[in-house]
N, CA, C and O atoms as a printed pandas DataFrame, in Angstrom:
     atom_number atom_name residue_name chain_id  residue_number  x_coord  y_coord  z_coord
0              1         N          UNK        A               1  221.060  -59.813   37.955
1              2        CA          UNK        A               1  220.143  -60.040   39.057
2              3         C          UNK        A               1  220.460  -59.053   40.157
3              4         O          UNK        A               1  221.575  -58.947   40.669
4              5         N          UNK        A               2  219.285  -58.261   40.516
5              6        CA          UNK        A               2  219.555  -57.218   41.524
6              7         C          UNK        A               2  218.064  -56.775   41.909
7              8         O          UNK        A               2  216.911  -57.198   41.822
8              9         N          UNK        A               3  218.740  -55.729   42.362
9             10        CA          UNK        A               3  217.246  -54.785   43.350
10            11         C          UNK        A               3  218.352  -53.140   43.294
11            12         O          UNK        A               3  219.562  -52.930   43.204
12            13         N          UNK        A               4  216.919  -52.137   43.425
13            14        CA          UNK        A               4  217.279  -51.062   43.298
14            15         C          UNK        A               4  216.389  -50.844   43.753
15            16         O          UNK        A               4  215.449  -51.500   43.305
16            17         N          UNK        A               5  216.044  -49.843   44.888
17            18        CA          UNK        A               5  215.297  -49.103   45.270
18            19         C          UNK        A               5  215.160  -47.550   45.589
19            20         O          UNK        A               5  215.898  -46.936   46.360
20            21         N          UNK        A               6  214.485  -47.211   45.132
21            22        CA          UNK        A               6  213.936  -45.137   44.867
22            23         C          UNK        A               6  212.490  -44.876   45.258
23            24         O          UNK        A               6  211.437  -45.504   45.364
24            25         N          UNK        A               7  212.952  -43.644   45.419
25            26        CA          UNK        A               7  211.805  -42.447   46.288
26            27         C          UNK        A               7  210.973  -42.030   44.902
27            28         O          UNK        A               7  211.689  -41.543   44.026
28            29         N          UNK        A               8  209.388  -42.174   44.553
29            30        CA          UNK        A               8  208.531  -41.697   44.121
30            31         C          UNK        A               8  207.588  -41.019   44.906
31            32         O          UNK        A               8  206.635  -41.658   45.351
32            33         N          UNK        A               9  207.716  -39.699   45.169
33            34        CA          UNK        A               9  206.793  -39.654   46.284
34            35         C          UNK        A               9  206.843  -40.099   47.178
35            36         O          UNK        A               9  207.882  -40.311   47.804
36            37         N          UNK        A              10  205.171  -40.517   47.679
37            38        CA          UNK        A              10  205.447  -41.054   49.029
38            39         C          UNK        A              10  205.772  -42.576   49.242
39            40         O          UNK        A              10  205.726  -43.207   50.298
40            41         N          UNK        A              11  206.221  -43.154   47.581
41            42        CA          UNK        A              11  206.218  -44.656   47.478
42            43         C          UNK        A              11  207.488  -45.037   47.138
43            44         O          UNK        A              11  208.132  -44.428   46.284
44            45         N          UNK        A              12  208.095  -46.423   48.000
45            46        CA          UNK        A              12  209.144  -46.266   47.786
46            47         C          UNK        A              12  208.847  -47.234   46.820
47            48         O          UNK        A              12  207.776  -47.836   46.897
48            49         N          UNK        A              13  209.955  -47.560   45.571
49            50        CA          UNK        A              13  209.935  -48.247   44.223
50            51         C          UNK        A              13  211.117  -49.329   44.981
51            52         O          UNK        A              13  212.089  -48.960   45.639
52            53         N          UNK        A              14  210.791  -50.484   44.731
53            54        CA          UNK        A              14  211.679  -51.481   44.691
54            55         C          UNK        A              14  211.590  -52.278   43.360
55            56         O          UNK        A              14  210.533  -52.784   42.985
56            57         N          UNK        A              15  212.916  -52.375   42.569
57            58        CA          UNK        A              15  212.945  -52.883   40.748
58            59         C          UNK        A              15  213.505  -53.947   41.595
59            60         O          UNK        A              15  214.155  -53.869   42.637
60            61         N          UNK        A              16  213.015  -55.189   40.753
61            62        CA          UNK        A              16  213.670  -56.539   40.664
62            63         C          UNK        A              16  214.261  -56.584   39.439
63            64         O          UNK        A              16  213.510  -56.473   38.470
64            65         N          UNK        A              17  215.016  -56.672   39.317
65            66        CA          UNK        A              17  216.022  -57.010   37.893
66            67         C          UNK        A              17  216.463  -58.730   37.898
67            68         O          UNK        A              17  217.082  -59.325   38.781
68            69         N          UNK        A              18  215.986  -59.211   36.765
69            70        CA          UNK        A              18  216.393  -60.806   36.788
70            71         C          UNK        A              18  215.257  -62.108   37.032
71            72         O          UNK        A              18  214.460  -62.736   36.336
72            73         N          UNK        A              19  215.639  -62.096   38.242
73            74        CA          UNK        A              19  214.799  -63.454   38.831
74            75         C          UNK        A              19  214.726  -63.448   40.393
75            76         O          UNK        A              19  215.802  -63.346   40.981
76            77         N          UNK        A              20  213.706  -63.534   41.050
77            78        CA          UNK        A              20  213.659  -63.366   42.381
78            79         C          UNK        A              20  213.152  -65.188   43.096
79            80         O          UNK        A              20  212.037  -65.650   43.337
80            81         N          UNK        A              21  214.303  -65.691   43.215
81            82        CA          UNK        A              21  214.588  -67.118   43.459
82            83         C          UNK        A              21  215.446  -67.441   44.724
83            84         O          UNK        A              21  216.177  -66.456   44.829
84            85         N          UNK        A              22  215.701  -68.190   45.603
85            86        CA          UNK        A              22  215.983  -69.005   46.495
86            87         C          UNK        A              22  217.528  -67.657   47.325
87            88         O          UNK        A              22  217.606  -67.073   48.407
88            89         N          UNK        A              23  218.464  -67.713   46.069
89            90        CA          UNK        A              23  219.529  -67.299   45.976
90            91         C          UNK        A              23  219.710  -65.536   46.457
91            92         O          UNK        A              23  220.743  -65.026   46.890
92            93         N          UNK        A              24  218.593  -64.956   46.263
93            94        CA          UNK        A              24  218.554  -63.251   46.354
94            95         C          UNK        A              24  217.407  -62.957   47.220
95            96         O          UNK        A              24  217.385  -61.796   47.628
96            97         N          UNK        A              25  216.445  -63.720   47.604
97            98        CA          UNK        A              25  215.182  -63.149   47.849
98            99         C          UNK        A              25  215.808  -62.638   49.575
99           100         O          UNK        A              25  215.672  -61.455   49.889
100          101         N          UNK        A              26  216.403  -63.530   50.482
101          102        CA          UNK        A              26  216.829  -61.898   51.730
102          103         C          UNK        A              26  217.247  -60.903   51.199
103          104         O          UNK        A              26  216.796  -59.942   51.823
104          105         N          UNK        A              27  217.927  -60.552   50.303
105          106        CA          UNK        A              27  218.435  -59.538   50.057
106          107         C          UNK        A              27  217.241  -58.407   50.076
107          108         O          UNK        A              27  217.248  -57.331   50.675
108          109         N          UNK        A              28  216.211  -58.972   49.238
109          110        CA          UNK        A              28  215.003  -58.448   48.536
110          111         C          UNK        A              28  214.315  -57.962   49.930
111          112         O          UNK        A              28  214.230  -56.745   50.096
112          113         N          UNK        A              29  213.862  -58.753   50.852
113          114        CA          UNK        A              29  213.560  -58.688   52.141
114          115         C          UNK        A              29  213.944  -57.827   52.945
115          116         O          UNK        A              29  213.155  -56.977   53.357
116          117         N          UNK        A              30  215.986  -57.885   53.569
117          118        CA          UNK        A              30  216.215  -57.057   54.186
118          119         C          UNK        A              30  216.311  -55.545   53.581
119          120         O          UNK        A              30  216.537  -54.579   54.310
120          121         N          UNK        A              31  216.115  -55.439   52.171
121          122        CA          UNK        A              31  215.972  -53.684   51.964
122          123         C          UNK        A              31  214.827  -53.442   51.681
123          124         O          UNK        A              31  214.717  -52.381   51.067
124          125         N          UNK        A              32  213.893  -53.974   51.864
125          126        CA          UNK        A              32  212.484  -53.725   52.179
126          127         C          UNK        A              32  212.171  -53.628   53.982
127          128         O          UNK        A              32  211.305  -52.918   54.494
128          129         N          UNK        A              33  213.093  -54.508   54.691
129          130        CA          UNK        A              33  212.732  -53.815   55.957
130          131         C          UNK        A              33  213.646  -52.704   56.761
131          132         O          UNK        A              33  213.431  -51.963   57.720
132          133         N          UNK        A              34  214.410  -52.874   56.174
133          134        CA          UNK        A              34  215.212  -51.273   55.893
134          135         C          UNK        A              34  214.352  -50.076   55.708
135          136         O          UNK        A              34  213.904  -49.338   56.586
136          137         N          UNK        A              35  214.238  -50.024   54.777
137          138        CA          UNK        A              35  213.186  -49.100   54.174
138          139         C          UNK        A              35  211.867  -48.950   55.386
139          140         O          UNK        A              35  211.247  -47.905   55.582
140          141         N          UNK        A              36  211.690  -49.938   55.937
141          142        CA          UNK        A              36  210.364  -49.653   57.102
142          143         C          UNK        A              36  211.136  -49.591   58.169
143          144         O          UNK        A              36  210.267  -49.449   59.029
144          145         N          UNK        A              37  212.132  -49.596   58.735
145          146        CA          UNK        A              37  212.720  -48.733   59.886
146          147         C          UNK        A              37  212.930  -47.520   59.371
147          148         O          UNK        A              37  212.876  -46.574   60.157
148          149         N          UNK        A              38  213.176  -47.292   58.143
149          150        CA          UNK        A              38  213.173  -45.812   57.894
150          151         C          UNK        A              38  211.625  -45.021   57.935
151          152         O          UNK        A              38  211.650  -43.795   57.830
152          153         N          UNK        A              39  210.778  -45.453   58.030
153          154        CA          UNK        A              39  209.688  -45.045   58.399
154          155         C          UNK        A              39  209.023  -44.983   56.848
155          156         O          UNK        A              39  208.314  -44.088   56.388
156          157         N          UNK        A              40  209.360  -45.899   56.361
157          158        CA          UNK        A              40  208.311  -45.798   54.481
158          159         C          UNK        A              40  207.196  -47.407   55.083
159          160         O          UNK        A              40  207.397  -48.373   55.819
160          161         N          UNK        A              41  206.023  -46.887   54.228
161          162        CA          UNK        A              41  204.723  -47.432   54.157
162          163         C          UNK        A              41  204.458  -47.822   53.319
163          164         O          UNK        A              41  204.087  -48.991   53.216
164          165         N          UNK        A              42  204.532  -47.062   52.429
165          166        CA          UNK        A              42  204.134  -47.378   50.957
166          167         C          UNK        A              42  204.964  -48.026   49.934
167          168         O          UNK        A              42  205.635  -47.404   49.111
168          169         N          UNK        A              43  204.881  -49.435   50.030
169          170        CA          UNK        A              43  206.090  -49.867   48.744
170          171         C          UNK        A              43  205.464  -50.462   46.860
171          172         O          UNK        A              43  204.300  -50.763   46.596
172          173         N          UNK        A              44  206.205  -50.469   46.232
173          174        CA          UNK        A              44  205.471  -50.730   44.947
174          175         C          UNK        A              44  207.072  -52.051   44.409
175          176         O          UNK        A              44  208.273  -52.073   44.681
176          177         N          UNK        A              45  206.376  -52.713   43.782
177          178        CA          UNK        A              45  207.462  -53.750   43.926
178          179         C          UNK        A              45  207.306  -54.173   42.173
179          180         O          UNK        A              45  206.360  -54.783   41.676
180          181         N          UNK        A              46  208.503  -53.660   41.470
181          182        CA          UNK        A              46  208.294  -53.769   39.384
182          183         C          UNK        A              46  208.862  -54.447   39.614
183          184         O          UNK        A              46  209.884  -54.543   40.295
184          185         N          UNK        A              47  207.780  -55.604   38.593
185          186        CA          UNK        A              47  208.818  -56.708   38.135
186          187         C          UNK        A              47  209.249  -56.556   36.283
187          188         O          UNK        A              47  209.482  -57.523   35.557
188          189         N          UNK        A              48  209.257  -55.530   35.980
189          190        CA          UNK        A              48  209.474  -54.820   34.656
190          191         C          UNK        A              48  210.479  -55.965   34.052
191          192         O          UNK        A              48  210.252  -56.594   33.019
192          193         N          UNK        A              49  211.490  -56.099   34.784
193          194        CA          UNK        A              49  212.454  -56.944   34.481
194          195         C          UNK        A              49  212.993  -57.858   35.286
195          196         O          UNK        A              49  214.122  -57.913   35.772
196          197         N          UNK        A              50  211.763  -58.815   35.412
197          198        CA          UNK        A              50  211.807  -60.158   36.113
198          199         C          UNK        A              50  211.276  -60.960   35.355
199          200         O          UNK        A              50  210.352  -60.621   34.616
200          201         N          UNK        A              51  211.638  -61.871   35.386
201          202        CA          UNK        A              51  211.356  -63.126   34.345
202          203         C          UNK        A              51  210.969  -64.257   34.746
203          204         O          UNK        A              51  210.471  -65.068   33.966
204          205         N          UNK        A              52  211.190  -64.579   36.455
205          206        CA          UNK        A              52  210.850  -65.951   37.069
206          207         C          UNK        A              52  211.278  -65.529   38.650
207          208         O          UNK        A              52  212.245  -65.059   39.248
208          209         N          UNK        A              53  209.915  -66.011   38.921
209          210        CA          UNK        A              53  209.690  -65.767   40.661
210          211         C          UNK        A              53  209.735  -67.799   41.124
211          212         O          UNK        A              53  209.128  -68.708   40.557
212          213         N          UNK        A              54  210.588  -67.865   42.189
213          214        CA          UNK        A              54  210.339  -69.204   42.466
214          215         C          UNK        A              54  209.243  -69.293   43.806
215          216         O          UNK        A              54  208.477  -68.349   44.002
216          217         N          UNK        A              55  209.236  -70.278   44.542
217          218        CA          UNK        A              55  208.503  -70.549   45.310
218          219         C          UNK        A              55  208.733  -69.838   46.638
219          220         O          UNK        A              55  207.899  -69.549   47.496
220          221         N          UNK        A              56  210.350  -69.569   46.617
221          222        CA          UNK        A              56  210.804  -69.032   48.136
222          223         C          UNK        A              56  210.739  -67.606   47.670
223          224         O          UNK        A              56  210.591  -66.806   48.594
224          225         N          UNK        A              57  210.827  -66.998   46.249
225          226        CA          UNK        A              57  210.549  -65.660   45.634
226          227         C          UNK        A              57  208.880  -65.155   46.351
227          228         O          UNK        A              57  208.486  -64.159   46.958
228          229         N          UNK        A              58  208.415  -66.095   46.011
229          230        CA          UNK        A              58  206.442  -66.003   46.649
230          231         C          UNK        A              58  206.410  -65.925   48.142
231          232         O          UNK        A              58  205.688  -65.019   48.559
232          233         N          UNK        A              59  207.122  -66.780   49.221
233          234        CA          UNK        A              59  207.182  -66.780   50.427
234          235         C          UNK        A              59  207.561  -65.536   50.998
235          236         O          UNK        A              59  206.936  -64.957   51.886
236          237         N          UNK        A              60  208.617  -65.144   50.451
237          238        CA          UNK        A              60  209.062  -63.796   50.761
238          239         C          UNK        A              60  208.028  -62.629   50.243
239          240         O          UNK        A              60  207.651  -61.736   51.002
240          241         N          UNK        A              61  207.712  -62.704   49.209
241          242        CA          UNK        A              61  206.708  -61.643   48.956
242          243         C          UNK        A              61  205.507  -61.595   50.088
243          244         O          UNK        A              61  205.216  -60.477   50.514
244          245         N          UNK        A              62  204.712  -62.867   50.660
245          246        CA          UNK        A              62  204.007  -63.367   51.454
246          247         C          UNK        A              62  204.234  -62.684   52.362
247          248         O          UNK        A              62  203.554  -61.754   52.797
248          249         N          UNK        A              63  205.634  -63.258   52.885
249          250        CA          UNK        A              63  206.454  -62.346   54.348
250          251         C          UNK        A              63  206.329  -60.738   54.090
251          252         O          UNK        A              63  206.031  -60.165   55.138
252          253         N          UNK        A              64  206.430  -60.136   53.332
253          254        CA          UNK        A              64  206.802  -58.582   53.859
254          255         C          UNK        A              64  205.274  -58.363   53.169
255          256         O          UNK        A              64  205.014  -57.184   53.413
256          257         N          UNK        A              65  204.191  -58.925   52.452
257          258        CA          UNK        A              65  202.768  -58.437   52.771
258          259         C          UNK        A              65  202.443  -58.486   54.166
259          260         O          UNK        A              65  202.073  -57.433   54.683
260          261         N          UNK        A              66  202.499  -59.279   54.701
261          262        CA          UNK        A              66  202.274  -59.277   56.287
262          263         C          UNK        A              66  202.724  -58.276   57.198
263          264         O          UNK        A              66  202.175  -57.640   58.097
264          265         N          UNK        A              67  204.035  -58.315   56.651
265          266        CA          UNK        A              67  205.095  -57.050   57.834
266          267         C          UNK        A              67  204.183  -55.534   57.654
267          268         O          UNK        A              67  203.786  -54.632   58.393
268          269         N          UNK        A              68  204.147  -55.809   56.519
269          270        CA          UNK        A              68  203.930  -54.191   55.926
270          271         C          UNK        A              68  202.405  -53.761   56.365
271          272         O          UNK        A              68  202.009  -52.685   56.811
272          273         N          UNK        A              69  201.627  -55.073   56.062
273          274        CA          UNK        A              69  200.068  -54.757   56.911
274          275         C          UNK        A              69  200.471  -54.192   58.369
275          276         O          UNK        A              69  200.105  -53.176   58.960
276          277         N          UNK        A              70  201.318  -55.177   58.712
277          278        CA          UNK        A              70  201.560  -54.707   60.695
278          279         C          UNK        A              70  201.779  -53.255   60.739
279          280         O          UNK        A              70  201.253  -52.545   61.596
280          281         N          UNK        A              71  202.565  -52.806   59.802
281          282        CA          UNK        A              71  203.071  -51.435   60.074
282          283         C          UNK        A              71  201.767  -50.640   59.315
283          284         O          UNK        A              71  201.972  -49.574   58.735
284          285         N          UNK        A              72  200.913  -51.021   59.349
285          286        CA          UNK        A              72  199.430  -50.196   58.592
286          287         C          UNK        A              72  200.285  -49.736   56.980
287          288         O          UNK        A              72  200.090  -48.591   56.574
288          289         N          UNK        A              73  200.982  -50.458   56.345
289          290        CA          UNK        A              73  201.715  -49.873   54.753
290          291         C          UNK        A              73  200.613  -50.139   54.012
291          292         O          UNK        A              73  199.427  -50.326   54.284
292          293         N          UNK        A              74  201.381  -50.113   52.825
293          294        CA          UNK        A              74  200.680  -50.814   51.435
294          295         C          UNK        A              74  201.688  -51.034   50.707
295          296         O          UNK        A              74  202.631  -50.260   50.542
296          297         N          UNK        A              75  201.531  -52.236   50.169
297          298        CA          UNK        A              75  202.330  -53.400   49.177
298          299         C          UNK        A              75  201.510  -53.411   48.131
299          300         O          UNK        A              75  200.335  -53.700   48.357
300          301         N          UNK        A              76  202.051  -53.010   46.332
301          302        CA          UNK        A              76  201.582  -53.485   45.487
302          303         C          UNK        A              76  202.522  -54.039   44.555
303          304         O          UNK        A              76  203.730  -53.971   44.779
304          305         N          UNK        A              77  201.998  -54.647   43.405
305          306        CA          UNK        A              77  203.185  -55.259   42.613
306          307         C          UNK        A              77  202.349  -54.504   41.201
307          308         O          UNK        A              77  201.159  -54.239   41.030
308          309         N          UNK        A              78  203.879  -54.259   40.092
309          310        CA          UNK        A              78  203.074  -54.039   39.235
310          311         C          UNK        A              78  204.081  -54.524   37.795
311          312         O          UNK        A              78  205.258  -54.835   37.977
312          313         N          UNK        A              79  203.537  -54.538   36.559
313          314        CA          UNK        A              79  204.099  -54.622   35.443
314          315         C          UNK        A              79  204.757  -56.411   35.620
315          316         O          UNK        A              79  205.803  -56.847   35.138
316          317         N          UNK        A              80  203.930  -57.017   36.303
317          318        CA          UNK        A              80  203.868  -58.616   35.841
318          319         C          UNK        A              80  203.628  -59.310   34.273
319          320         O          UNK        A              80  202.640  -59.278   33.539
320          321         N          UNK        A              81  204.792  -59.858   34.123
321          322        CA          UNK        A              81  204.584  -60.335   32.925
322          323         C          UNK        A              81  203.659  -60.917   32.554
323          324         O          UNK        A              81  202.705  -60.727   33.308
324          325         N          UNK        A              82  203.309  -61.941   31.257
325          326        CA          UNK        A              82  202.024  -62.851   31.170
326          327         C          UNK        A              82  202.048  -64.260   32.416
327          328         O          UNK        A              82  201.133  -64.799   33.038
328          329         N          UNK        A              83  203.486  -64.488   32.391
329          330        CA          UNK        A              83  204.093  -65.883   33.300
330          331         C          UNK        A              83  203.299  -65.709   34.033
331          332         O          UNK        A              83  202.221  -66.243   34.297
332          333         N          UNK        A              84  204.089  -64.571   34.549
333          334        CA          UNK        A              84  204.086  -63.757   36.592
334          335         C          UNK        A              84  202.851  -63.807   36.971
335          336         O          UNK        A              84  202.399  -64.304   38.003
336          337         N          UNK        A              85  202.017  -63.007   35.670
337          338        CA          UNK        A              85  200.511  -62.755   36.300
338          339         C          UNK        A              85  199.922  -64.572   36.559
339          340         O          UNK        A              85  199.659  -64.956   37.699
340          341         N          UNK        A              86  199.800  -65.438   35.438
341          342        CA          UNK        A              86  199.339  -66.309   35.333
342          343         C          UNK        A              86  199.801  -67.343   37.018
343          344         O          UNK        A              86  198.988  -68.014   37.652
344          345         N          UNK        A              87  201.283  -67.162   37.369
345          346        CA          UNK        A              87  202.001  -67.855   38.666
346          347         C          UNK        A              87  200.778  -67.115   39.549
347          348         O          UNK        A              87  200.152  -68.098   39.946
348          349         N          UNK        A              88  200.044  -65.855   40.112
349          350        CA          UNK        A              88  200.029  -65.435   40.800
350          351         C          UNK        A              88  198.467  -66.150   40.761
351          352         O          UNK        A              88  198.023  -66.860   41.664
352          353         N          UNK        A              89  197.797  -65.817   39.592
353          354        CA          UNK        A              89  196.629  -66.583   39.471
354          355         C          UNK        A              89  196.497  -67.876   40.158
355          356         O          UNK        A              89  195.908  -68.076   41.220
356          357         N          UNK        A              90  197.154  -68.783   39.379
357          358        CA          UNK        A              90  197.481  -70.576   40.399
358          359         C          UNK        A              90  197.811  -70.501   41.586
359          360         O          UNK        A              90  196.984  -71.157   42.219
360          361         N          UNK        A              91  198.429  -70.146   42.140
361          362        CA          UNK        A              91  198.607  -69.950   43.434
362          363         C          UNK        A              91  197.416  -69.104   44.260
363          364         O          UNK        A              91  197.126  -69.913   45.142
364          365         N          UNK        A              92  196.672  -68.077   44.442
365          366        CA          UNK        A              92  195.666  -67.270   44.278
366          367         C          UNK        A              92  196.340  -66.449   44.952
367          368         O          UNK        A              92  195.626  -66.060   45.876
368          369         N          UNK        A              93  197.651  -65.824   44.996
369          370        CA          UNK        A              93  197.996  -64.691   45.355
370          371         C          UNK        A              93  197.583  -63.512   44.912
371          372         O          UNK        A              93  197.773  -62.430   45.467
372          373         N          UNK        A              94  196.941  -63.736   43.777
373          374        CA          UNK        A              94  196.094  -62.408   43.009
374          375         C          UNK        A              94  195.416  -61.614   43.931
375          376         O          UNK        A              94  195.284  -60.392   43.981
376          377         N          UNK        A              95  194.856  -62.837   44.919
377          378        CA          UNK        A              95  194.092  -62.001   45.970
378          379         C          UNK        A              95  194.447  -61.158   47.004
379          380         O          UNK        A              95  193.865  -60.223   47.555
380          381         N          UNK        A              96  195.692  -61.765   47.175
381          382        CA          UNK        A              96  196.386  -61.242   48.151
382          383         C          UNK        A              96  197.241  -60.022   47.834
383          384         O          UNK        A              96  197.765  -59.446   48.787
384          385         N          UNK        A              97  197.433  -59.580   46.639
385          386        CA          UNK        A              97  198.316  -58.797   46.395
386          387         C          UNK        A              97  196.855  -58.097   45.620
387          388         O          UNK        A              97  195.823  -58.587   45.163
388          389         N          UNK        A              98  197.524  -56.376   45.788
389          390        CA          UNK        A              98  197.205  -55.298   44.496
390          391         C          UNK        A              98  198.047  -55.228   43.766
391          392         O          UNK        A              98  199.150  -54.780   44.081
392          393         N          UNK        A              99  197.686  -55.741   42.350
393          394        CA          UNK        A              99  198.398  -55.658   40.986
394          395         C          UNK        A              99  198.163  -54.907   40.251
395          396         O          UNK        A              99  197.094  -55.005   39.648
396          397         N          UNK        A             100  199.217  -53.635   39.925
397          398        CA          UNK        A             100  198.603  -53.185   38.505
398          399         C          UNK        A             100  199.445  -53.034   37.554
399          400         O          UNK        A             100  199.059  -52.691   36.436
């Protein structure tokens, strides 16, 4: 269970590795607002190798869509599993997020 984050361009890549649940999600948070005092906009958030987002995993995602609107960014998520996509559906975060 971790986070790694890298420079693509003008997007910064944040990997979730594991599970983004109760236990890690500041972590997830404060190097995402790290990254926006450093003056990045553009974040892309793989869940390539995530397996289970909990409820405070979603809140936090919630939280830095918001931050990142303030700072005029863009937040997308991509490579959601069948779960992930289906969690995002029920909840209707689909809407709220760009997924690809």
């Amino acid at each position: 269970m971790g986070f790694s984050v890298k420079k693509d361009g003008d997007t910064c890549v944040v990997q979730v590795e594991g599970q983004l649940i109760v236990g890690n999600r500041q972590e997830l948070k404060q190097r995402v607002l790290d990254e926006i005092e450093r003056g990045e906009r553009r974040f892309l958030v793989d869940f390539r190798q995530t397996g289970y987002i909990d409820s405070s995993g979603l809140g936090v995602l919630v939280s830095l869509s918001k931050r990142i609107r303030e700072v005029n960014g863009e937040l997308r998520l991509s490579n959601l599993n069948e779960e992930l996509r289906t969690l995002f559906e029920l909840t209707k975060l689909d809407t709220l997020f760009q997924i690809a």
